[in-house]
C-alpha positions in Angstrom: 115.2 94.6 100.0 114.1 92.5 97.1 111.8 93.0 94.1 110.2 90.4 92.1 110.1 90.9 88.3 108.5 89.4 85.8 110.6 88.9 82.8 110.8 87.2 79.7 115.2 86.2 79.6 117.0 85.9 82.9 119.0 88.9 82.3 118.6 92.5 83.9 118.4 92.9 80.1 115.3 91.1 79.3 112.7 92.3 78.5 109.5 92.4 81.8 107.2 89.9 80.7 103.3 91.8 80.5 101.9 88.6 81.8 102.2 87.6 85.8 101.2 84.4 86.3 102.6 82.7 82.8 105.8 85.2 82.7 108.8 83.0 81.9 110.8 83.8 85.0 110.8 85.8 88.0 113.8 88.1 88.4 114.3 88.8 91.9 116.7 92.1 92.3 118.3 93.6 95.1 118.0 97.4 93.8 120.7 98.6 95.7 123.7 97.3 93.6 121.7 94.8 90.9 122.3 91.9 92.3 119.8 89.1 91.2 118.5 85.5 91.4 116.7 83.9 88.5 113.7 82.0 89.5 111.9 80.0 86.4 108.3 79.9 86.0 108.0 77.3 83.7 105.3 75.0 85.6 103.1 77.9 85.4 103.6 78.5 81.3 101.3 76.2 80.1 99.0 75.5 83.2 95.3 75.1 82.1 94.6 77.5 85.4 95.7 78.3 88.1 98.6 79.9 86.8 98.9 83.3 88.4 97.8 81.7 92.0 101.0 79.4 91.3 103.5 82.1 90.4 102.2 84.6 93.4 102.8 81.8 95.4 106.3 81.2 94.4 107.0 84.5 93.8 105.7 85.5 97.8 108.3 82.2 98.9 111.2 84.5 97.7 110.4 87.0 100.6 110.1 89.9 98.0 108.8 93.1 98.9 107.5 94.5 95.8 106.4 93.2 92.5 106.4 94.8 89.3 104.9 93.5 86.0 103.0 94.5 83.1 99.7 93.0 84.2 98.3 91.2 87.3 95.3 89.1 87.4 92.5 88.8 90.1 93.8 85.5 91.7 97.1 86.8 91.5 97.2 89.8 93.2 94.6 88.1 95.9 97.6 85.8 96.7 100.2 89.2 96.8 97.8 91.5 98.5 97.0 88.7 101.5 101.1 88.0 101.5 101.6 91.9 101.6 103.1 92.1 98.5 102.5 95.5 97.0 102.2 95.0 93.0 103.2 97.7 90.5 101.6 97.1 87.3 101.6 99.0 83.7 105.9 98.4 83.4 107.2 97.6 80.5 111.0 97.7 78.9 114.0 95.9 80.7 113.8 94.1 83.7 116.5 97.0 84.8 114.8 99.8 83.3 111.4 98.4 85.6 113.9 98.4 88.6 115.3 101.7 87.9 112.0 103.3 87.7 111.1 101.9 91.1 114.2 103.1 92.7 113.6 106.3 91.7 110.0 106.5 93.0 106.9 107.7 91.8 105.1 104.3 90.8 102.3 103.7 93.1 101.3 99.9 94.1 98.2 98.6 92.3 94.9 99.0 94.3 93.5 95.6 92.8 94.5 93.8 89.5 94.6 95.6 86.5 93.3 92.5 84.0 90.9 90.0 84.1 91.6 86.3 85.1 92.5 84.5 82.4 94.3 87.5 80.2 96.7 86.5 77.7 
């Protein structure tokens, strides 16, 4: 299993970055013993749109199977959802503390974004 998170460093110790589709990096974490693989965002950073459509796309190309942010806009999670991607949204702390959370259960996937496009 791997999860995508969004993150602000590319350390288990960074902070999860509130923003999807502009998030620094992707951290993409194999719960089961922490491993990780960084994968930058920066294209989507200072894109004048089109940014979360961009990230869920590269984000979905990582074969994840769950991603958890702060926030996720419309275009976004369209992208996720059709990919079957469930998203978890409302995280914050460290990338591990997100992870941790998950493996322990209780966070329910998103039923549609929680932000509207264009949210910084």
């Amino acid at each position: 299993m791997k999860i995508a998170v969004s993150a602000t460093g590319n350390t288990l110790d960074s902070d999860l970055d509130a923003r999807f589709g502009r998030a620094a990096c992707f951290i993409v974490v194999d719960p089961e013993d922490l491993s990780f693989e960084v994968v930058e965002n920066t294209q989507n950073l200072n894109a004048a749109q089109g940014a979360g459509i961009q990230a869920a796309k590269t984000v979905a190309d990582q074969g994840v199977d769950a991603v958890l942010t702060g926030n996720c806009g419309p275009k976004a999670y369209a992208v996720l959802d059709q990919a079957k991607i469930p998203v978890i949204t409302g995280l914050s702390g460290s990338v591990k503390e997100a992870v941790e959370q998950y493996k322990k259960g209780g966070l329910a996937a998103a039923a549609g974004p929680n932000v509207n496009g264009h949210w910084m």
